[in-house]
C-alpha positions as CSV (number, residue, x, y, z in Angstrom):
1,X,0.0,0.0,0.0
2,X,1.4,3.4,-1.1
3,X,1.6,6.8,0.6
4,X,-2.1,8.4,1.4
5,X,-3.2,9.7,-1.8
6,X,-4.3,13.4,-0.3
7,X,-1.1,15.1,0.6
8,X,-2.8,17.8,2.9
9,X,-2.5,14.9,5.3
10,X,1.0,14.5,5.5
11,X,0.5,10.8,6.8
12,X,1.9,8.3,5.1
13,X,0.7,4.8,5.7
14,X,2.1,2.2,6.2
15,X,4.5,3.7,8.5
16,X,8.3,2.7,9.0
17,X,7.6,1.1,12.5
18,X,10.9,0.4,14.8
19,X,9.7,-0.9,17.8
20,X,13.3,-1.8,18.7
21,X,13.8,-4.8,20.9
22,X,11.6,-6.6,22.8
23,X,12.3,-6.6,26.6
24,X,13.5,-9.1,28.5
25,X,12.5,-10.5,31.6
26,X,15.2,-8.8,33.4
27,X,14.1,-5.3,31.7
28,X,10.6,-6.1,33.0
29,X,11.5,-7.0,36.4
30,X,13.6,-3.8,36.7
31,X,10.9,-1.2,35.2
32,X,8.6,-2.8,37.9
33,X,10.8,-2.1,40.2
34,X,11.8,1.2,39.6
35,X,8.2,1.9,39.7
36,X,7.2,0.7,42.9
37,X,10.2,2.2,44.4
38,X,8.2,5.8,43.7
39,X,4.3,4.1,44.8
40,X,3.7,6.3,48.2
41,X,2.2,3.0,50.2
42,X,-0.9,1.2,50.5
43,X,-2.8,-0.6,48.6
44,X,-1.7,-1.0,44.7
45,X,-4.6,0.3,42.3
46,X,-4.6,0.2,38.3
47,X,-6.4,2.9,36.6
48,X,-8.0,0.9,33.5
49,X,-8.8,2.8,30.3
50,X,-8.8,0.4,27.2
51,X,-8.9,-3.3,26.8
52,X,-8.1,-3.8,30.7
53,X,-11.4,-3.0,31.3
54,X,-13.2,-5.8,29.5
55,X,-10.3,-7.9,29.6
56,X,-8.6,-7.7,33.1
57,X,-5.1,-9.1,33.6
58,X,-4.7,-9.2,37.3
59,X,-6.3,-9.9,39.9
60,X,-8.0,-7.9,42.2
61,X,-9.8,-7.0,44.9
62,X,-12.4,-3.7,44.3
63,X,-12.9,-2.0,40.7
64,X,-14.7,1.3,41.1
65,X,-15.4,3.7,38.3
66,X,-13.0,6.6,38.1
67,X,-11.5,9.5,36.3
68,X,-7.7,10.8,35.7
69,X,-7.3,14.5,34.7
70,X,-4.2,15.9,32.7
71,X,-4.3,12.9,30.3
72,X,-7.2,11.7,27.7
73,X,-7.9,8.2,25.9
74,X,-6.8,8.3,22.1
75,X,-5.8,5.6,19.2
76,X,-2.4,6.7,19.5
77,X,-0.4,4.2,19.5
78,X,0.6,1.8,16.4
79,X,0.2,-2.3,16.5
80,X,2.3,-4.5,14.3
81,X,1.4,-7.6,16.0
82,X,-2.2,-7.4,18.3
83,X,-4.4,-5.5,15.9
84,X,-2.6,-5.2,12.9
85,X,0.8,-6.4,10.7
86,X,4.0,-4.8,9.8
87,X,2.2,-4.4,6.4
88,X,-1.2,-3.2,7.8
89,X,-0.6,-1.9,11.0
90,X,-3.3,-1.2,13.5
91,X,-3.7,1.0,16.6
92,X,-4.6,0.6,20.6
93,X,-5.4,3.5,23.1
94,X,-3.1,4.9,24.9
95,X,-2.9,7.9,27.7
96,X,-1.6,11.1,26.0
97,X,-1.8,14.2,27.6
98,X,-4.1,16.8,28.1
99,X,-7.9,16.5,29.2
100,X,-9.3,14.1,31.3
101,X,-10.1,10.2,31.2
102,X,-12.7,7.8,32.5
103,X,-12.2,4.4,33.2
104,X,-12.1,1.6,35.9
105,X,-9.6,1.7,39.3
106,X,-8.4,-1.9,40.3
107,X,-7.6,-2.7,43.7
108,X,-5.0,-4.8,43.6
109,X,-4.8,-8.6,45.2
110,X,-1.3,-8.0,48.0
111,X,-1.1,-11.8,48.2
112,X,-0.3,-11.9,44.4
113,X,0.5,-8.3,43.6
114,X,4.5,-9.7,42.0
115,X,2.4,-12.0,40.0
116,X,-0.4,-9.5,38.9
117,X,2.1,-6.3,37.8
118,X,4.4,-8.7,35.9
119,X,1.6,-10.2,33.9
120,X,0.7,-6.5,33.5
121,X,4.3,-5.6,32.4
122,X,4.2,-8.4,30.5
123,X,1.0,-7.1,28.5
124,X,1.5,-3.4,28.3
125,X,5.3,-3.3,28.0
126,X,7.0,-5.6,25.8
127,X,7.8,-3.3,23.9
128,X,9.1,0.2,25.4
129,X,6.2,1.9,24.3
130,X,4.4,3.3,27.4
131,X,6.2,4.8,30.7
132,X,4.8,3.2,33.8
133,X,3.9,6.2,36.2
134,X,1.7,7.1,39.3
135,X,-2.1,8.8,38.5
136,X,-3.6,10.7,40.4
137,X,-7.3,9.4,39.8
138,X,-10.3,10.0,41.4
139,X,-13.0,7.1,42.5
140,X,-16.7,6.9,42.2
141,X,-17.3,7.1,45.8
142,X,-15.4,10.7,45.8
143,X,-12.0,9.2,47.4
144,X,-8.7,9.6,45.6
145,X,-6.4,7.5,45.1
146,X,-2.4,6.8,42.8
147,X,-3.0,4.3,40.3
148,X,-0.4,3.3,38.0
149,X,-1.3,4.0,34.3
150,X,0.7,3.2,31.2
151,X,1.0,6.2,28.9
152,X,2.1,7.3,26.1
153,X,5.8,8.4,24.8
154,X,5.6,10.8,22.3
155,X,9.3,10.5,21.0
156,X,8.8,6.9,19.7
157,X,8.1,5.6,16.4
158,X,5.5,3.7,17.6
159,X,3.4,6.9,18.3
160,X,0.7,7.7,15.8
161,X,-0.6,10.6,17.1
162,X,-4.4,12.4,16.3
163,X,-4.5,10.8,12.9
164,X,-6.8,12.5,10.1
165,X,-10.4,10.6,10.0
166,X,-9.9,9.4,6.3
167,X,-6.6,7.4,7.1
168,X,-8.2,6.2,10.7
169,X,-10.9,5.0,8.3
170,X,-9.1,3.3,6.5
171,X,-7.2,1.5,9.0
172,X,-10.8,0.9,10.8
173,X,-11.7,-1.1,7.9
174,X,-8.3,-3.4,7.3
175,X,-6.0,-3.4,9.7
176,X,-6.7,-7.1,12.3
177,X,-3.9,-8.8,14.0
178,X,-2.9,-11.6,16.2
179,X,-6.1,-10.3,18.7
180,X,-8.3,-9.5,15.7
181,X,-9.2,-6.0,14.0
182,X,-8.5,-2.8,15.1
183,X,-12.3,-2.1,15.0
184,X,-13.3,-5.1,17.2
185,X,-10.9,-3.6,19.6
186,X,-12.7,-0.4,19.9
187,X,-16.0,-1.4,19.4
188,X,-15.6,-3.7,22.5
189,X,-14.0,-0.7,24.4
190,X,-16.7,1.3,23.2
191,X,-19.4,-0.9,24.6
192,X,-17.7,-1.5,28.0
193,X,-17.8,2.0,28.5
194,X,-21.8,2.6,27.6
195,X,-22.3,-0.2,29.7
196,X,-21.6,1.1,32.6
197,X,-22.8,4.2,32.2
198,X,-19.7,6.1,31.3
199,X,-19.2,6.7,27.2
200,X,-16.9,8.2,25.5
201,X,-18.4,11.2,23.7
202,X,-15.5,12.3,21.6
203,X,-14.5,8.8,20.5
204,X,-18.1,7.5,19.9
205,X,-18.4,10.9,17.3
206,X,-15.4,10.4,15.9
207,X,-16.2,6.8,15.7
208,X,-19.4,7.3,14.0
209,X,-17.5,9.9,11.6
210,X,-15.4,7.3,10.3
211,X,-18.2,4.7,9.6
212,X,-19.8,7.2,7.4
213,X,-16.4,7.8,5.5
214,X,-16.5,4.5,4.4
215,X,-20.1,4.2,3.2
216,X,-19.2,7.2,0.8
């Protein structure tokens, strides 16, 4: 597949992806590390945004709903392997700053809580795509909490940025990976959120915009 026909995007796709190398076990166990060395105490809570939500990895002991400010839900990120292919890559949400988020806060089991965050690490981070760090995120029941979320890094060639609707369009309609299609991945996200009573406005509409871009 060539370059985007309309220039005025500036996006080419595919992309040149580097992910660079994988991390190793060792890597894992260290960036686990160094996080927890700055957690303030008590209990462990994961803020969940995406796919953790329908599809928890760890478990836990309470899930409230709750929100994060400074940082906002987006297809950001590129996927050569889960939703999409070198050839047809994909794209998962990430955290990216700026705005606010809603999504689920996991309490975290202490009598597995080595065996929870390094399944987590080994879901979110086998690539050095996100940065571990410490949320401040606030629960349904009006308590606050720091819940570690995985967001975005900017400088990486694995970020996609706000892509034009045209080009997340078409990438709606082909890209599907190891996990399946990029679309069953937000549809289900999508639906996890209505269904409990907290939807994403701005991604539904943007959502719907690409459906109709491909029935023109």
């Amino acid at each position: 597949m060539s370059a985007v026909e309309n220039l005025s995007f500036e996006v080419c796709y595919p992309p040149t992806l580097d992910f660079g190398q994988q991390h190793t076990r060792e890597q894992l166990l260290s960036s686990m590390q160094m996080t927890m060395s700055r957690h303030r105490g008590g209990p462990v809570w994961l803020f969940a945004y995406g796919s953790l939500i329908w599809r928890p990895e760890c478990n836990s002991v309470e899930r409230q709903r709750a929100r994060v400010h400074g940082y906002h839900r987006g297809l950001y990120l590129w996927s050569h392997e889960h939703r999409g292919t070198p050839e047809t890559p994909g794209l998962v949400f990430g955290l990216d700053r700026g705005g606010s988020c809603s999504g689920f806060a996991y309490r975290l089991d202490d009598s597995d809580l080595e065996g929870s965050l390094l399944a987590l690490w080994q879901r979110e981070m086998p690539y050095p795509a996100y940065r571990p760090h410490w949320l401040s995120c606030k629960l349904d029941d009006g308590s606050r909490v720091q819940a570690l979320g995985f967001v975005l890094e900017r400088h990486l060639p694995c970020y996609a940025g706000n892509l034009p609707d045209r080009l997340l369009s078409q990438i709606l309609a082909s890209a599907k990976g190891r996990y399946g299609t990029t679309r069953d991945y937000v549809e289900q996200t999508l639906n996890a959120l209505r269904s409990h009573q907290m939807p994403d406005r701005n991604l539904e509409a943007r959502f719907k915009r690409c459906h109709n871009l491909r029935e023109v």
